[in-house]
SEZA-54328 format. One record per residue: x, y, z of N, C-alpha, C in turn; residue in three letters. Coordinates in steps of 0.1 Angstrom, whole numbers, plus 5000, padded with zeros to 4 digits. Example, Ala and Ser with C-alpha at 12.3 -4.5 7.8 and 13.67 -1.06 7.14 Angstrom:
513249435078512349555078513249675078ALA
512849785071513749895071512950005079SER
end
This chain:
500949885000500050005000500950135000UNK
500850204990501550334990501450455004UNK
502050535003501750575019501050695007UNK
500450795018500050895013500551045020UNK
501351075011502351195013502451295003UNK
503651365005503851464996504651414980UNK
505051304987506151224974505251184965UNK
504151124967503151024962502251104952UNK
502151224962500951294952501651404944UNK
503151394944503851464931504251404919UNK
504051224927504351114913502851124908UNK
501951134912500651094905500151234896UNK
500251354905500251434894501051464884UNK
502251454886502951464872503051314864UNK
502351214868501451144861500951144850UNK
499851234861498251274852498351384841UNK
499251464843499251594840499751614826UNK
499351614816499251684800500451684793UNK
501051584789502351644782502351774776UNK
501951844766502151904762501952044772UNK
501852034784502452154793503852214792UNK
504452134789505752114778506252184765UNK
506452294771506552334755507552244745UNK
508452194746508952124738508951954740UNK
507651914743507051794748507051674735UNK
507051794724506951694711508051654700UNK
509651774708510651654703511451584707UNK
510651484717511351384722510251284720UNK
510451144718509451044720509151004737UNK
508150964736507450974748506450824751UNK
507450794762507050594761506250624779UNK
505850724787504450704796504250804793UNK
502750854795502150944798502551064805UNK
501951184809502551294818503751364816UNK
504351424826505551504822506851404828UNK
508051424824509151364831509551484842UNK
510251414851510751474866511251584860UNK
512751584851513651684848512451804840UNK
511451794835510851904829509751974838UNK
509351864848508551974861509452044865UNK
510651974870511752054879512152224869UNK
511952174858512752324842511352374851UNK
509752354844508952444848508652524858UNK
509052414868508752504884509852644890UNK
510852614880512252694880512852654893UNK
513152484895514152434906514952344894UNK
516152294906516852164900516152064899UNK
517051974890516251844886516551754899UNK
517651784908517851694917517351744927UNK
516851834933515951884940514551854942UNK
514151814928512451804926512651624929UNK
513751584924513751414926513851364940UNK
515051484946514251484964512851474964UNK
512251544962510851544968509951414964UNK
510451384950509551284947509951104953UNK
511251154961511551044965511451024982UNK
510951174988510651165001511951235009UNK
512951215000514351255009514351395015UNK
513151485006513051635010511651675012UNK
511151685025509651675028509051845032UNK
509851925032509252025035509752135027UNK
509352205015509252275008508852415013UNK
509752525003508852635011507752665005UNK
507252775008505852835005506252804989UNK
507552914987507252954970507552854965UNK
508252744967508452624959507152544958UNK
506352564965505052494967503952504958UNK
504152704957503552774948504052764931UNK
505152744930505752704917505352564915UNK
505752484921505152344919503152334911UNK
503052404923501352414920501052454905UNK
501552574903501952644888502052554879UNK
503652494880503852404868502952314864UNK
501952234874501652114874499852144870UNK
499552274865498452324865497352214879UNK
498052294891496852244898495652344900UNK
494252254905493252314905493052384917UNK
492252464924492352514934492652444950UNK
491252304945491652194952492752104955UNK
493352084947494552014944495752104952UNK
495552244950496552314952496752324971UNK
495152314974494752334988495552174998UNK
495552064989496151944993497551924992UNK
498352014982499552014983500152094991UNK
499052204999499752285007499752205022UNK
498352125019498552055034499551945034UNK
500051865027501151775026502651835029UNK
502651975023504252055028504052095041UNK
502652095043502652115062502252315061UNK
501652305055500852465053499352435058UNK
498552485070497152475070496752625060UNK
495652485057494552565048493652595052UNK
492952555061491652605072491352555088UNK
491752615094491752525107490352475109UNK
490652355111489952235116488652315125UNK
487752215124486252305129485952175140UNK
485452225155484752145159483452105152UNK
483051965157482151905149480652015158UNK
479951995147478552075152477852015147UNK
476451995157475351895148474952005139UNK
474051955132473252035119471752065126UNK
472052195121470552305121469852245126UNK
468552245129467252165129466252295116UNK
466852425118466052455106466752435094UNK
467452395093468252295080467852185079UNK
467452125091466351995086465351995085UNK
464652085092463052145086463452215068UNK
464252285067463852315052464052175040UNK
465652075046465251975037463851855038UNK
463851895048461951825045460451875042UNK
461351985040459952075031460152035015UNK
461352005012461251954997460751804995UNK
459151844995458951714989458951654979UNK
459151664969459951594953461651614954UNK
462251644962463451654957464351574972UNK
464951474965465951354976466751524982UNK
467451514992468251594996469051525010UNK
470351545015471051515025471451625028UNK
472351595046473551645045474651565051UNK
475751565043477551545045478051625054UNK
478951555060479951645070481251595057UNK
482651615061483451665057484351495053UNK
483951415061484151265058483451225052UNK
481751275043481351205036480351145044UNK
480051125060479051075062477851165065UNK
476951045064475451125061475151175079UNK
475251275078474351405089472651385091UNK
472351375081471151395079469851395062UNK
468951285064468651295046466951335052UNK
466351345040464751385041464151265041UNK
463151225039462051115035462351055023UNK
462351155011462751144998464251064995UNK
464751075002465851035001466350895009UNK
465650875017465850775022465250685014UNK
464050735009463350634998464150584990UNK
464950644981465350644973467250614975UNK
467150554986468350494990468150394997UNK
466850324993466850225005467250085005UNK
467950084991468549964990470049904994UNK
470450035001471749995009471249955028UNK
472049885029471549845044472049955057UNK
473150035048473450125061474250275059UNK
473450365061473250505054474150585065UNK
475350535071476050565076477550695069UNK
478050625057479050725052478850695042UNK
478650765025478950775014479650685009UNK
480850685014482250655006482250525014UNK
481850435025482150355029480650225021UNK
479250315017477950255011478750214998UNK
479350324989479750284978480350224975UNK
481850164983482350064981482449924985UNK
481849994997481749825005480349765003UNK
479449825001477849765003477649734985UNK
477249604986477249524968475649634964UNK
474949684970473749724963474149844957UNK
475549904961476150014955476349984937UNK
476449874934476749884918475549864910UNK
474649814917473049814910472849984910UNK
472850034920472250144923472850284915UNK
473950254914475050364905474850324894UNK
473950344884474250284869475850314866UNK
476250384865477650454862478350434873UNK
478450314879479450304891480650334893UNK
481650324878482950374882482850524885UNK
481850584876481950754877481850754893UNK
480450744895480550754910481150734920UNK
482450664917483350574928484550724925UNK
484550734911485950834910485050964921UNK
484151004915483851124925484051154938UNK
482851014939483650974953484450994964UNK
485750914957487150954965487351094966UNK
487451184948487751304949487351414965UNK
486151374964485451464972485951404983UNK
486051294988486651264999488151335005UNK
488951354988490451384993489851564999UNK
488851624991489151754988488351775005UNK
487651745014487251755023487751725033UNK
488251595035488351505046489351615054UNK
490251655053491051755062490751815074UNK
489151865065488151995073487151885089UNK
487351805086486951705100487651745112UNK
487051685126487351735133488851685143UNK
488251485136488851405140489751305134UNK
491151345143492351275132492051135129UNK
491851115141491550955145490450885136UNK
489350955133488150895127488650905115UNK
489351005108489651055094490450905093UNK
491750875101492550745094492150605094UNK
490650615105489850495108489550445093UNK
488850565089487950515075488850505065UNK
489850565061490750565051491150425050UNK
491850375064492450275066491850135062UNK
490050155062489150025061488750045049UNK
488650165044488650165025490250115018UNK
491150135023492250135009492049985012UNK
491349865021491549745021490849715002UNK
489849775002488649734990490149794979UNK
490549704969491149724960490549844946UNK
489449844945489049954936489550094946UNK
489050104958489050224962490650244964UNK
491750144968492650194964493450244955UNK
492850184942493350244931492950374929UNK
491850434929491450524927492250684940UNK
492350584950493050714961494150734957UNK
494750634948496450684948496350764937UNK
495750794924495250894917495351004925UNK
494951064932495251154940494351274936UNK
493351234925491851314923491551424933UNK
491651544934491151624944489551704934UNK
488351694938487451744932486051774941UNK
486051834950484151824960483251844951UNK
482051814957481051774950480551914945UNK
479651944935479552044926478252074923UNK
478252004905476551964905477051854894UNK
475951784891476451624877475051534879UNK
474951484866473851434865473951284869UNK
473451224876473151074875472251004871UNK
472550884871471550744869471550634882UNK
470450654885470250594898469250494892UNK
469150364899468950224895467750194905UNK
466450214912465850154919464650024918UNK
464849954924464149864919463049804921UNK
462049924925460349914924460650024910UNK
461250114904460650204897461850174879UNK
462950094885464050154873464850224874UNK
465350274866466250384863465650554867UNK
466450644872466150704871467150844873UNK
467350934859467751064854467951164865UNK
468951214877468751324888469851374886UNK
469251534883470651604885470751624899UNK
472251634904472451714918473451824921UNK
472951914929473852044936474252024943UNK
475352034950476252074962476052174966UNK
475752204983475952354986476552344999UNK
478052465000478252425015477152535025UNK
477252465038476852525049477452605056UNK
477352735050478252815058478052865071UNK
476952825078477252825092478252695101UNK
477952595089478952505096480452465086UNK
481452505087482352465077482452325075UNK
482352245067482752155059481452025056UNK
480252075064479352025061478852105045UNK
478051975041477352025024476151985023UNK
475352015015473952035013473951955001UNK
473551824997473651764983471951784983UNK
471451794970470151814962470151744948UNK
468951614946468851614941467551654936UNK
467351654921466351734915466151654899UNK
465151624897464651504884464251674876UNK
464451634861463851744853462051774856UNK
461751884854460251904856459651844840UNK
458151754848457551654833458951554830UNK
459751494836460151384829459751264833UNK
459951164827459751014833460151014849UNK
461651074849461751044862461451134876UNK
460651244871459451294883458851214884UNK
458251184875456951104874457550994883UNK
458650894879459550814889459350824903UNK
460050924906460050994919458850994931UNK
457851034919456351044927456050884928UNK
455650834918455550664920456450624933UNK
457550664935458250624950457550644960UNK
457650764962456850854972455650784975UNK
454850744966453250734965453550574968UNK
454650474966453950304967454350304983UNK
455750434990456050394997455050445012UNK
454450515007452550565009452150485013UNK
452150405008451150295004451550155014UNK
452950185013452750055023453050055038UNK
453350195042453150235050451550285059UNK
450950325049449350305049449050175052UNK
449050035051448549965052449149915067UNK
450349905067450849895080450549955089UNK
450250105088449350115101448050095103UNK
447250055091445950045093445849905098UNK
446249805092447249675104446449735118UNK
447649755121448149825133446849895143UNK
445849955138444749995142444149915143UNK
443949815130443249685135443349565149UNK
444649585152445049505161444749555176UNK
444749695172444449755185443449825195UNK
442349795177440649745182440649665184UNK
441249545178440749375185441049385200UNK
442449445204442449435218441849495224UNK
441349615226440349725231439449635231UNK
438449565224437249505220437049405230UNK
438349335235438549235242438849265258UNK
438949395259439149495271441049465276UNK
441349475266442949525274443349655270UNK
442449725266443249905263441749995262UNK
441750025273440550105274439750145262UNK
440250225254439250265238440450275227UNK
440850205216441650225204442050335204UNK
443650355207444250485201443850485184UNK
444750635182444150645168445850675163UNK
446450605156448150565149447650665138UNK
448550775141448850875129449850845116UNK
448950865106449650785097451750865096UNK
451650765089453850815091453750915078UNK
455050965080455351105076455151145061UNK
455751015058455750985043454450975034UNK
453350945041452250975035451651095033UNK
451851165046451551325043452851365028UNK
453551325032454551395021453851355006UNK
453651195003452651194991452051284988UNK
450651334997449751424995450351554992UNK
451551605001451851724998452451724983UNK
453451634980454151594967452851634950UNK
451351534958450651584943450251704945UNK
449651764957448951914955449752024950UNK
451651984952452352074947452752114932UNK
452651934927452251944912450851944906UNK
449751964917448752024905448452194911UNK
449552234921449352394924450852394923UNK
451552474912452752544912453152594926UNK
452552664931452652754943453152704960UNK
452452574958452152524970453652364970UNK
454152394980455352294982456652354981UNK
457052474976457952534969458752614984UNK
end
């Protein structure tokens, strides 16, 4: 298992990274991909045996401006650039204690009734999801962390029609967050029980830094099919490193329509189960063990049905 350092993620991105960043990339023949060491070292304006220190570990602490040149040559992204500073031992945002989430942040994602929504903390685990969303994840058995459902739980590949995409994302967002946690300990817990799964460690030593944004998926459920959802990322800026994921089906497509069919069967069998449930608890009453039948309020998710159609046949109302 590769360690994960500053050496590692200067072999991977000059890897990844474009030959022809290169201005003179195209007269020499070129037997791997990416740039060679001696020509990051020309672009960054260091030695060649300097930058081979670093990529071999012998030189771990860089200064600012070599950091900053490095970042330059190697066209890193903001994120990327934010990860190379934390590996030279530069903080990029001091670490946040953990804070539960809003309760009016959970009251507003459960006012969206057509639209799945959660929230992420900074490792990727789930904070908190709506009705909608649990529906529509209910084929994993444990809605604990993202990154731990996707690769370890087998309903993850049904469910991801585009599984590898999802798995790259994934990680990305994993590298580009996990920092902002609160806890060292938890952060190397999970890392440590993922790089066992062989896909996810291929993909971490890539060294992907990308958080989540917006992108369309195909989600796989299996009362309804397939189903088309774009989703937004938004952070929470009262809490750093928690995010607000939304998804959202186009308006009039198959997969609203989808969505509601969710909503509405899982209505439905929830409706019956408590009407069960009433029944059982007239028989007893009838038989004198409970003074007069309570009356079992139907669950949440039914009212949400109801609210879900009145909002598609009143623009106005659910919004």
């Amino acid at each position: 298992m590769t360690a994960d350092n500053l050496a590692s993620f200067l072999r991977a991105r000059r890897n990844a990274a474009a030959a022809d960043i290169y201005p003179w990339a195209d007269l020499t023949p070129r037997r791997v991909p990416g740039l060679r060491r001696e020509e990051v070292a020309e672009l960054a304006g260091l030695s060649t045996d300097y930058y081979v220190r670093l990529e071999q570990g012998r030189e771990k602490h860089p200064s600012e401006q070599v950091v900053a040149a490095l970042s330059a040559a190697l066209r890193l992204s903001k994120y990327e650039d934010d990860h190379l500073r934390l590996l030279a031992g530069f903080s990029v945002q001091p670490v946040q204690a953990e804070s539960p989430v809003d309760p009016s942040l959970i009251h507003m994602l459960n006012s969206w009734v057509g639209s799945p929504a959660f929230i992420l903390d900074p490792l990727l685990n789930f904070r908190a999801l709506n009705p909608v969303a649990r529906i529509l994840f209910s084929a994993f058995d444990d809605l604990d962390n993202l990154t731990r459902s996707t690769f370890l739980d087998p309903a993850a590949r049904r469910f991801f029609v585009d599984w590898a995409r999802a798995a790259e994302s994934c990680v990305a967002s994993l590298r580009a967050t996990m920092h902002l946690h609160h806890s060292s300990h938890e952060r190397d817990e999970l890392v440590q029980v993922l790089r066992q799964n062989k896909d996810f460690e291929t993909l971490w030593q890539r060294f992907d830094i990308q958080p989540k944004t917006q992108e369309t998926k195909l989600i796989f459920h299996e009362s309804v099919g397939e189903l088309e959802l774009n989703f937004q990322a938004f952070h929470v800026m009262s809490s750093p490193g928690q995010q607000l994921v939304v998804y959202q089906a186009a308006p009039g497509s198959r997969s609203e329509d989808q969505l509601r069919t969710l909503v509405a069967m899982d209505a439905g069998n929830s409706g019956r189960a408590a009407g069960r449930a009433q029944e059982l608890r007239t028989q007893e009453a009838t038989r004198g063990n409970y003074p007069s039948p309570a009356v079992i309020p139907q669950p949440a998710v039914s009212e949400l049905s109801n609210r879900m159609d009145s909002s598609l046949t009143d623009p106005g109302r659910g919004t």
